[in-house]
BALUMKOL-237172 format. One line per field, with one value per residue: x, y, z of N, C-alpha, C, CB in turn; residue in one letter. Coordinates in nm, 4 decimals, m for minus. Glycine has a CB too. Layout:
N
npx X;... .
npy Y;... .
npz Z;... .
capx X;... .
capy Y;... .
capz Z;... .
cpx X;... .
cpy Y;... .
cpz Z;... .
cbpx X;... .
cbpy Y;... .
cbpz Z;... .
code A;... .
END
This chain:
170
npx 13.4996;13.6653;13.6445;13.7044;13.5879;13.6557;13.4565;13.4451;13.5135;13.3856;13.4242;13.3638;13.3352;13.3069;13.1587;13.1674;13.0064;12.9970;12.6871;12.4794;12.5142;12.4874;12.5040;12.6159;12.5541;12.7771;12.6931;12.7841;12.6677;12.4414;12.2498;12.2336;12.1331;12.2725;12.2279;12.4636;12.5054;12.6724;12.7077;12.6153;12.8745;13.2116;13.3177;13.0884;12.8190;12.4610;12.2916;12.1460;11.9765;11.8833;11.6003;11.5611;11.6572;11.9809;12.2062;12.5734;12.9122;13.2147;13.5506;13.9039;14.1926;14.3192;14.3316;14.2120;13.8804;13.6481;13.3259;13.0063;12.7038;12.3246;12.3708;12.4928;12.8295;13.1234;13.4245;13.5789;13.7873;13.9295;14.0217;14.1292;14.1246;14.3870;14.5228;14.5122;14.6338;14.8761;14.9365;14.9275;15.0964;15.3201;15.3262;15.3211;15.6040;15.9110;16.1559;16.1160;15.9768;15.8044;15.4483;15.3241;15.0242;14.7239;14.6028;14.3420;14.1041;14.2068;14.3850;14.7066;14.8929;15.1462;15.4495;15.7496;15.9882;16.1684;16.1719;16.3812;16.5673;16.7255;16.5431;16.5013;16.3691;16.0496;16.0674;15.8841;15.7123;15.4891;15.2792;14.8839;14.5952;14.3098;13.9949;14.0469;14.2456;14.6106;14.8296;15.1295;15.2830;15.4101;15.7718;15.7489;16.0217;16.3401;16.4899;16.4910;16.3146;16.1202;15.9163;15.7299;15.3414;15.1718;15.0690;15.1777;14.7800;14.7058;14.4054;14.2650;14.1883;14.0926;14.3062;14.4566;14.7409;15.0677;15.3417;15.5906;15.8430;16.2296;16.4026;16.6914;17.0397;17.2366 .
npy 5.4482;5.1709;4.7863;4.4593;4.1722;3.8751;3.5788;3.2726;3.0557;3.2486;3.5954;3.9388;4.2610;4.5709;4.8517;5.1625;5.4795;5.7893;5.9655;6.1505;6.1340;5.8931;5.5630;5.4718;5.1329;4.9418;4.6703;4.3911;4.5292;4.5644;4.8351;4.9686;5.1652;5.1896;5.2729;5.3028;5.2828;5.2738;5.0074;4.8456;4.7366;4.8333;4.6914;4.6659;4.6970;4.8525;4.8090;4.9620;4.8629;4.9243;4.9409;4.7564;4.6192;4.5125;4.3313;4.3937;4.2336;4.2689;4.0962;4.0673;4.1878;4.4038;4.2903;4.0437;3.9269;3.8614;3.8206;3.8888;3.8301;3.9123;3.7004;3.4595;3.4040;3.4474;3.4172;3.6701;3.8297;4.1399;4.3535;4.6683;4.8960;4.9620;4.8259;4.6055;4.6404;4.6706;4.4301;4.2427;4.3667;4.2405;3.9879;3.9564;3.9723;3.9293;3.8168;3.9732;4.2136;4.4882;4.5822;4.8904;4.9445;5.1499;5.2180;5.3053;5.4768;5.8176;6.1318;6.2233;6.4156;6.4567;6.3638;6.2158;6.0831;5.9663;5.7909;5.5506;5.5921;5.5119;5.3648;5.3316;5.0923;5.1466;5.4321;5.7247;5.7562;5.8862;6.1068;6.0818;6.2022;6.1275;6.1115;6.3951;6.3227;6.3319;6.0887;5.8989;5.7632;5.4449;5.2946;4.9638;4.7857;4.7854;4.9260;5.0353;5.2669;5.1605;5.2759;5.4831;5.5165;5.7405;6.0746;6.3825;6.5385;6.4085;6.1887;5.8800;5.5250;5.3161;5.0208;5.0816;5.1090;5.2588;5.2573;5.0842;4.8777;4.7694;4.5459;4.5709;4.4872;4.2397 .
npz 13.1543;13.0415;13.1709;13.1954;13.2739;13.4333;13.5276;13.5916;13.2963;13.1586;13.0200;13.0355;12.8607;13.0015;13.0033;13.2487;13.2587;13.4425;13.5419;13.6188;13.8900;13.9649;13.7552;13.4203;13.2892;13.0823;12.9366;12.7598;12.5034;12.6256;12.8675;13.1094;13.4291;13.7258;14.0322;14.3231;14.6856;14.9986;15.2253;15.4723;15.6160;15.5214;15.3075;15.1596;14.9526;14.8267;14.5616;14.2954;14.0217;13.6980;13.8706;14.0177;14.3681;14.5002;14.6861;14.7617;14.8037;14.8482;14.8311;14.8772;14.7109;14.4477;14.1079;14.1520;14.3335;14.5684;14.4448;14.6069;14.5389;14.6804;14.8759;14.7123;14.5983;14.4733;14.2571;14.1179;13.8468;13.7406;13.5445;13.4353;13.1185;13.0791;13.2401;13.0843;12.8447;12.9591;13.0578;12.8239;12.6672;12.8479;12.7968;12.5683;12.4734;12.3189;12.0949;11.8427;11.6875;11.8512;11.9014;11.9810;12.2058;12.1591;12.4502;12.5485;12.3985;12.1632;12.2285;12.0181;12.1634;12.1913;11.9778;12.1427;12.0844;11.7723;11.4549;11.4548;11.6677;11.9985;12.2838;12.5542;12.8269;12.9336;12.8810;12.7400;12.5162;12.3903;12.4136;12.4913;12.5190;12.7094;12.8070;12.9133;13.0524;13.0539;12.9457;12.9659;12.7066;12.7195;12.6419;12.5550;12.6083;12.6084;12.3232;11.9484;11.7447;11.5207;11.3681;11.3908;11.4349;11.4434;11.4260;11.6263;11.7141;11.5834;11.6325;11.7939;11.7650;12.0694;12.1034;11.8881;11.6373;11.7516;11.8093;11.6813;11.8139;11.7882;11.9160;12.0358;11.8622;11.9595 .
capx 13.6163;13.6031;13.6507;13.7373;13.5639;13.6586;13.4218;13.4582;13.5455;13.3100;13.4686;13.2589;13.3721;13.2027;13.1739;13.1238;13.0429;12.9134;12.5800;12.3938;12.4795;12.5112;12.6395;12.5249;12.6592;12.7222;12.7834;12.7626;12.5931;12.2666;12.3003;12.1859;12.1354;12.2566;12.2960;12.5318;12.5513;12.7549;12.5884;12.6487;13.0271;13.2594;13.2824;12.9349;12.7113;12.3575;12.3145;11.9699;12.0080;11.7632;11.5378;11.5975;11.7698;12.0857;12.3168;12.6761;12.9944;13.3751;13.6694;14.0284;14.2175;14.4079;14.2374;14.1205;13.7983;13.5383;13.1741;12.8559;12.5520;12.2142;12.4543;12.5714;12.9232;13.1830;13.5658;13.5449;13.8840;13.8970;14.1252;14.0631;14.1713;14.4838;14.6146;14.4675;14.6889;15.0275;14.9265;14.9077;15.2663;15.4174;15.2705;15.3509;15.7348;15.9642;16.2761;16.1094;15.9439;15.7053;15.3917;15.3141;14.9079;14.6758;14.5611;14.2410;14.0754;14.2721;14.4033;14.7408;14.9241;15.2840;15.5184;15.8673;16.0839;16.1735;16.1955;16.5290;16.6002;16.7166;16.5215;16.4906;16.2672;15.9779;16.0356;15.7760;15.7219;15.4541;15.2006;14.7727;14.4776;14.2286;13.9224;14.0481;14.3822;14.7505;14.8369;15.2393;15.2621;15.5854;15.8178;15.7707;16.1255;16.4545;16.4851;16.4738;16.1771;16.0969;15.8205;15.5731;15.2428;15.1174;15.1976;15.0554;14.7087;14.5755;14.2865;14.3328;14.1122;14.1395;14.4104;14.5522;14.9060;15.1481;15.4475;15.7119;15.9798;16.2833;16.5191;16.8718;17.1016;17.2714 .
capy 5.3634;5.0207;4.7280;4.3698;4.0766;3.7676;3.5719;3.1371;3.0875;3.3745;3.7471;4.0500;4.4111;4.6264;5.0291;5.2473;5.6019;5.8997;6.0075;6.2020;6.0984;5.7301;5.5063;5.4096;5.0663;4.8618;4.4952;4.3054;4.5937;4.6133;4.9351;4.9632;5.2509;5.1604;5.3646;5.2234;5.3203;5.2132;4.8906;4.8361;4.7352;4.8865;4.6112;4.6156;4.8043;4.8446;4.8263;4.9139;4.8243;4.9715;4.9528;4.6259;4.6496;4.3703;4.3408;4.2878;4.2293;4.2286;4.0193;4.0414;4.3244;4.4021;4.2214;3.9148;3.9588;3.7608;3.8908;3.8385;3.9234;3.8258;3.6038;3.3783;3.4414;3.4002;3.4261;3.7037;3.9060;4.2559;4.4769;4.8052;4.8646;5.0082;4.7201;4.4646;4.6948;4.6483;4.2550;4.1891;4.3615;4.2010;3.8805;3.9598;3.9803;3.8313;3.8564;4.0196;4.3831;4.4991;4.7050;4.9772;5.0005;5.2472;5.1521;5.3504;5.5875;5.8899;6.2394;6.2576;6.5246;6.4985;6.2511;6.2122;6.0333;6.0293;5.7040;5.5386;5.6674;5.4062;5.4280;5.2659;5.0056;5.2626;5.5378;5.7744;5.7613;5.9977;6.1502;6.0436;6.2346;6.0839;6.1792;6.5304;6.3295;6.3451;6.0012;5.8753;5.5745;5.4545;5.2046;4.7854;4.7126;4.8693;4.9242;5.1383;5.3366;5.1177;5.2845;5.5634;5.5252;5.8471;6.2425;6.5376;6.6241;6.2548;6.0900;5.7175;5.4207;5.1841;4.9052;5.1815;5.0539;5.4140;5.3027;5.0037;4.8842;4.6621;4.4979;4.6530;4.4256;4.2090 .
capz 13.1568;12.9979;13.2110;13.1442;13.4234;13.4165;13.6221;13.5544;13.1835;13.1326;13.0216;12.9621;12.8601;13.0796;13.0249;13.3251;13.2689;13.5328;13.5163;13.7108;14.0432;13.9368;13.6576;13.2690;13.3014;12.9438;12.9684;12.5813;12.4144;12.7103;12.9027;13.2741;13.5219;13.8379;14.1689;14.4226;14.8463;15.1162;15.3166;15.6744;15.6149;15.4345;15.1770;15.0891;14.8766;14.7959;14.4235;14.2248;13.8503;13.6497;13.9405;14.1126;14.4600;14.4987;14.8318;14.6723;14.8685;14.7739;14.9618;14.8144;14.6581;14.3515;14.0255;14.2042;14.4086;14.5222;14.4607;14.6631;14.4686;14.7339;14.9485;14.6079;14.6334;14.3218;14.2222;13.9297;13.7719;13.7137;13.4582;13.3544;12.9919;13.1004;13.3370;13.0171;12.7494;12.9995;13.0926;12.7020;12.6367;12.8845;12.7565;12.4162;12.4677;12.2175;12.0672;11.7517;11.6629;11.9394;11.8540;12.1079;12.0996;12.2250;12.5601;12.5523;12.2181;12.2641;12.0972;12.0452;12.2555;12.1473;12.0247;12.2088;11.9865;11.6298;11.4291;11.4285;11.7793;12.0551;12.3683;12.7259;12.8846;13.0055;12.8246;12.7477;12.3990;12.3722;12.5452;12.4710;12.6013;12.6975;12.9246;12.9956;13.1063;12.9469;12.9915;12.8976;12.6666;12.7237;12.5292;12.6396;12.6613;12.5376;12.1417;11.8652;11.7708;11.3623;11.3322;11.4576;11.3514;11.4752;11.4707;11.6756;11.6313;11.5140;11.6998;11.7898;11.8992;12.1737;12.0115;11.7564;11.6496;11.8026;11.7707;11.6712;11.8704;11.6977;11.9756;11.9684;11.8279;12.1537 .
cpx 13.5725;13.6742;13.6852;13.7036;13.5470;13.5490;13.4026;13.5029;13.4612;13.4001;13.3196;13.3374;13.2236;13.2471;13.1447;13.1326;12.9607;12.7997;12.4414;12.3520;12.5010;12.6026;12.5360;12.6594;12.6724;12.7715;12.7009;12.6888;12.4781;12.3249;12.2081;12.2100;12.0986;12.3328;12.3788;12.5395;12.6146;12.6549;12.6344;12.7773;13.0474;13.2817;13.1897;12.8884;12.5829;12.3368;12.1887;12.0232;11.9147;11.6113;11.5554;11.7270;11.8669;12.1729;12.4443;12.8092;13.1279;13.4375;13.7802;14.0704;14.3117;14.2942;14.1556;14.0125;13.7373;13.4040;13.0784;12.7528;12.4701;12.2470;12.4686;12.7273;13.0097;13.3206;13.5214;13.7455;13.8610;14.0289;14.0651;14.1497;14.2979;14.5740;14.5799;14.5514;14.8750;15.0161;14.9650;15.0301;15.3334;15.4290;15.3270;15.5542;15.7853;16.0753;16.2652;16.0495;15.8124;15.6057;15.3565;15.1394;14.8256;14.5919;14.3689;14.2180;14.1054;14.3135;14.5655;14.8265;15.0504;15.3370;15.6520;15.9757;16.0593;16.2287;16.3424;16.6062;16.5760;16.6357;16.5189;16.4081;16.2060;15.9686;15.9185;15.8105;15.6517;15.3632;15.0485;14.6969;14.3422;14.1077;13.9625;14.1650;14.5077;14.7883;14.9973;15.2488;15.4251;15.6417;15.8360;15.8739;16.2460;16.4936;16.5193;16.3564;16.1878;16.0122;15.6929;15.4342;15.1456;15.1800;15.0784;14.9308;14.6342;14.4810;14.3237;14.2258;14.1947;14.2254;14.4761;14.6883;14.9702;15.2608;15.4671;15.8097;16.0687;16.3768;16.6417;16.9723;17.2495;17.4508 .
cpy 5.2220;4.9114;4.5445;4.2451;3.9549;3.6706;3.3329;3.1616;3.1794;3.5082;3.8185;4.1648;4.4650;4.8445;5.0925;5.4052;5.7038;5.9368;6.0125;6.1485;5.9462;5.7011;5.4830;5.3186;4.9611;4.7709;4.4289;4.4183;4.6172;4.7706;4.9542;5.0546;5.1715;5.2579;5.2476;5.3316;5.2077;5.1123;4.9236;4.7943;4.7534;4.7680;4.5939;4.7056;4.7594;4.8662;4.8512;4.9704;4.7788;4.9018;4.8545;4.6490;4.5124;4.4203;4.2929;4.3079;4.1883;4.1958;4.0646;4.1523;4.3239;4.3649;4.1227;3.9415;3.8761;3.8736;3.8046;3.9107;3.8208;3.6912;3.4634;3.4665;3.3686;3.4767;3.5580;3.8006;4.0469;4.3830;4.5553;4.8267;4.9073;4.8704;4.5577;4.5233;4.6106;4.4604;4.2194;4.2223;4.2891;4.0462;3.8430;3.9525;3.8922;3.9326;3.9931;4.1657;4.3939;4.6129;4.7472;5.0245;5.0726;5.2001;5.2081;5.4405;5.7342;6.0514;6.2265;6.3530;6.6050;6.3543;6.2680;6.1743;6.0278;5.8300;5.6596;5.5808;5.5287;5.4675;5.2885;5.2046;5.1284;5.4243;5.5919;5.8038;5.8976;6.0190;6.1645;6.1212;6.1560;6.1097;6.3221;6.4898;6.2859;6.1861;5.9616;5.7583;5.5734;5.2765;5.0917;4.7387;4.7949;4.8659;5.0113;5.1513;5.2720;5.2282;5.3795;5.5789;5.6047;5.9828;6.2652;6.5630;6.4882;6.2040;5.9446;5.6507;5.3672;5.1161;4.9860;5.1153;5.2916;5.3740;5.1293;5.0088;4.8065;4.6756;4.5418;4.5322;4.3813;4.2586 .
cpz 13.1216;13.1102;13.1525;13.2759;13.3599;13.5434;13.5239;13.4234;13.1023;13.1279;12.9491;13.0035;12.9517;13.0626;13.0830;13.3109;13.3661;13.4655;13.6204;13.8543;14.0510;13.8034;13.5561;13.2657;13.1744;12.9374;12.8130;12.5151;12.5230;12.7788;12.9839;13.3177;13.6015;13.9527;14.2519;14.5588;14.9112;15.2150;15.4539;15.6802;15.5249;15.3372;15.1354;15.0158;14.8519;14.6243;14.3652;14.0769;13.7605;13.7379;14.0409;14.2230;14.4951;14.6055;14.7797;14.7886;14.7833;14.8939;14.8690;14.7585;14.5231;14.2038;14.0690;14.3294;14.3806;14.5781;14.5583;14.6292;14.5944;14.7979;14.8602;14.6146;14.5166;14.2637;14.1444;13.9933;13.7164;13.6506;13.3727;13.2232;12.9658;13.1166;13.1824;12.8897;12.8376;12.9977;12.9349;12.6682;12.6806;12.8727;12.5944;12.4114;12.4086;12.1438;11.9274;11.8088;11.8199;11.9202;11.9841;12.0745;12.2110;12.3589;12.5779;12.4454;12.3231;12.1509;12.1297;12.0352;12.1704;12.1395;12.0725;12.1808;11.8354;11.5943;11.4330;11.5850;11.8795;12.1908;12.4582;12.7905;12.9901;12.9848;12.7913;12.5931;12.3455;12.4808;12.4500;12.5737;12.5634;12.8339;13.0053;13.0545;13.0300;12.9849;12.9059;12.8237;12.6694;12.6666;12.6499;12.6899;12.5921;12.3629;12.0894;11.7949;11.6061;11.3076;11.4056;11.3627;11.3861;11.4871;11.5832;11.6083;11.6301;11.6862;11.7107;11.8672;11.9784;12.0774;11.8774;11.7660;11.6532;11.7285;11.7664;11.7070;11.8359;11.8805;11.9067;11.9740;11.9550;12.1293 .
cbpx 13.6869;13.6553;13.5729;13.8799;13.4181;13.8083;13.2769;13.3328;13.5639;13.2014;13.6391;13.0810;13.3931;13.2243;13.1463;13.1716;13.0448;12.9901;12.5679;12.2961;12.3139;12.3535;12.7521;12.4796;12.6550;12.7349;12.7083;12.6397;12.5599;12.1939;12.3355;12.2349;12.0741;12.2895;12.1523;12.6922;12.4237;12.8216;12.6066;12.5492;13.1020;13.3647;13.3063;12.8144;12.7550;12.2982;12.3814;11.7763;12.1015;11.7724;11.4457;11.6451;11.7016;12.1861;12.2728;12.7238;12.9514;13.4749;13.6699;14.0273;14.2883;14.5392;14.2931;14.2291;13.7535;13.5508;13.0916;12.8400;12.4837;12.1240;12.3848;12.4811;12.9403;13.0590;13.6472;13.2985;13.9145;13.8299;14.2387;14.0733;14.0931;14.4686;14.4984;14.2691;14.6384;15.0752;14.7320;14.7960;15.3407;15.4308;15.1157;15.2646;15.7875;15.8322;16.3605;16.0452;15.8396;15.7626;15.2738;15.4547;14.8053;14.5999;14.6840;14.2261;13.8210;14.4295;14.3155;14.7310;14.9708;15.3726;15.5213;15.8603;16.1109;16.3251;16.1383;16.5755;16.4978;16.8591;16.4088;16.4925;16.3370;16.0238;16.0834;15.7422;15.6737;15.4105;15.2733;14.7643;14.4535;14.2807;13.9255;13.9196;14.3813;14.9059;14.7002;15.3329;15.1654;15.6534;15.9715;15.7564;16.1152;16.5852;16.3712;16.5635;16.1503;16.0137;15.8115;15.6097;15.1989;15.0704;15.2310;15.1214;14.7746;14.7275;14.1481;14.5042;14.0307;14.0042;14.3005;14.5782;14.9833;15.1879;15.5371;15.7445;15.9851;16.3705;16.5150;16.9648;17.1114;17.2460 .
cbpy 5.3683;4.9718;4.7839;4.4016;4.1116;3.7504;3.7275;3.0466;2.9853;3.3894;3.7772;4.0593;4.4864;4.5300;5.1044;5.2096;5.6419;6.0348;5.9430;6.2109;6.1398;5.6497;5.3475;5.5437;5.0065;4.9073;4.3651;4.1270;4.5108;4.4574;5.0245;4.8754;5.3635;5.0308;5.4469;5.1694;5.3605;5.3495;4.6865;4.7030;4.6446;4.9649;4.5131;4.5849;4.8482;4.9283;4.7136;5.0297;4.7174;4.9315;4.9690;4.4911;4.7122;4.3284;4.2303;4.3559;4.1580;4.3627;3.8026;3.9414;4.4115;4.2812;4.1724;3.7932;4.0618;3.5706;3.8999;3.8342;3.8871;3.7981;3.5759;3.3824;3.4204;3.4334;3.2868;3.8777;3.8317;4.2858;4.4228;4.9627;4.9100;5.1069;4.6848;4.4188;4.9028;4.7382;4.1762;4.2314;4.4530;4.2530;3.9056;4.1449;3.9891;3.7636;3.7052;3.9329;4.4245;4.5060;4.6994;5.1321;4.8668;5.3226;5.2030;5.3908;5.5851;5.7761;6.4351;6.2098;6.4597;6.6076;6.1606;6.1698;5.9098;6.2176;5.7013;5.6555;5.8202;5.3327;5.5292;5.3403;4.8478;5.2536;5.5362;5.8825;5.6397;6.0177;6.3274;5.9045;6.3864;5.9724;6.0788;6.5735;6.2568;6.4932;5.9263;5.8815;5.5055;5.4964;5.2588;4.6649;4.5475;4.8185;4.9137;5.1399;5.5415;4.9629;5.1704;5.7415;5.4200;5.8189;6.4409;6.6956;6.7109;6.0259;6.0903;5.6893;5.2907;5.0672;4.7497;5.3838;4.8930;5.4557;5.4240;4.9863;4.8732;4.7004;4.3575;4.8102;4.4899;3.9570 .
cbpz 13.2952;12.8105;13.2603;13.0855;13.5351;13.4086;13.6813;13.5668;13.1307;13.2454;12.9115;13.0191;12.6688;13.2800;12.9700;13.4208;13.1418;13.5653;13.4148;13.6462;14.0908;13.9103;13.7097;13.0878;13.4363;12.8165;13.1896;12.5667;12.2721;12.8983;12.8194;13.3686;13.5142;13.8355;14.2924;14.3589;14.9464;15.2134;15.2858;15.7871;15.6466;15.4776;15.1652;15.1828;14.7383;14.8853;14.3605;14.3078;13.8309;13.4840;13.8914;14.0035;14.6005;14.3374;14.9806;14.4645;14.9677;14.6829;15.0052;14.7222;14.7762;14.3971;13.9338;14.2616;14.4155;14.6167;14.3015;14.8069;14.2254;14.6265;15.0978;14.4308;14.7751;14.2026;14.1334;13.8470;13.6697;13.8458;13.3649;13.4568;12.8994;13.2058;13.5838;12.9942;12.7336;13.1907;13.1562;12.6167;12.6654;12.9967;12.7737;12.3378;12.5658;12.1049;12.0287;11.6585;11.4363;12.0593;11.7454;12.1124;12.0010;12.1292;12.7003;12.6593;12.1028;12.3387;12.1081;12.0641;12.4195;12.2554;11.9310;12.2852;12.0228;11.5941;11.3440;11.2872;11.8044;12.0669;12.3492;12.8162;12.9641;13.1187;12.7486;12.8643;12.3517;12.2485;12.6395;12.4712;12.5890;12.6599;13.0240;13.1028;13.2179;12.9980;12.9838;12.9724;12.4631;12.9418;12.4205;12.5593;12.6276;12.6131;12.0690;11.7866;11.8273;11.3380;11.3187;11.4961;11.3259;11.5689;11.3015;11.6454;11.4912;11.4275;11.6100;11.8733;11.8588;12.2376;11.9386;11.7926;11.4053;11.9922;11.8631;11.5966;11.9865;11.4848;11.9827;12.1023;11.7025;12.2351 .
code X;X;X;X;X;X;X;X;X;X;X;X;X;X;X;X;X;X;X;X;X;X;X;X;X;X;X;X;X;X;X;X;X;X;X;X;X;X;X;X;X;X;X;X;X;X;X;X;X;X;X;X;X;X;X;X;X;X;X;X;X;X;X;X;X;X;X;X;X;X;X;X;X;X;X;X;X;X;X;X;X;X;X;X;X;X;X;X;X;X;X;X;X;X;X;X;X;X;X;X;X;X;X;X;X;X;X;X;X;X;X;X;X;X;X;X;X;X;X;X;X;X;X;X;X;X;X;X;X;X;X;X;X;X;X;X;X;X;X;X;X;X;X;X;X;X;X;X;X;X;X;X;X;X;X;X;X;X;X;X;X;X;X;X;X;X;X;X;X;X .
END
């Protein structure tokens, strides 16, 4: 799963994937094995990253957390590439066309509407697998469908343009 940490005017993508009991963790292109256990309170962990052991602590919940690496302690931001796909639509809003883009690289499944077809703030446009899960992409705001830029069957990266949405005439 890709990640997104904001930590001062500092961002870094971050890729966490399973492996063997731990993590292969990829921050700018480096790529780290690190185990993580449970510390002595439940907010803590023991961290060893690519061999080096680090004491880290979280406060706060939701995206905003504060870290404690080795009792330094520090604001950071945290969206997974999901919650940084919806933040950016709902950011992006405007009276004009709205592209609908792939939140994560994906196969997809089925699509659900047909160009030219009005649909409903939250609709489920189509349906994206990704990791072994069906996941719904569903339409930004109420419209009509301009534009699908995907069938059944196709493959798709991360930021793929799916679909086009035109505002329905007030």
């Amino acid at each position: 799963m890709k990640y997104f940490v904001v930590a001062g005017e500092s961002e870094r993508e971050v890729v966490l994937e399973e492996r063997d009991g731990g993590y292969l963790v990829t921050v700018g292109g480096r790529a780290f094995e690190v185990e993580a256990s449970e510390g002595a309170n439940p907010d803590d962990l023991v961290v060893r990253i690519s061999g080096r052991v680090l004491s880290a602590s979280f406060e706060g919940e939701e995206e905003e957390v504060r870290v404690g690496i080795d009792g330094e302690s520090r604001p950071v931001r945290i969206e997974d590439e999901r919650e940084r796909a919806a933040h950016e639509a709902e950011a992006g809003a405007s009276a004009g066309p709205r592209l609908v883009r792939s939140p994560m690289p994906g196969f997809v499944v089925a699509v659900l509407v047909a160009e030219g077809e009005a649909v409903r703030a939250d609709q489920t446009l189509l349906i994206l697998e990704a990791m072994k899960m069906q996941n719904e992409i569903r339409a930004p705001s109420a419209g009509r469908v301009e534009r699908l830029h995907v069938r059944p069957g196709e493959t798709v990266g991360s930021a793929a343009a799916l679909a086009t949405i035109a505002p329905l005439p007030p």
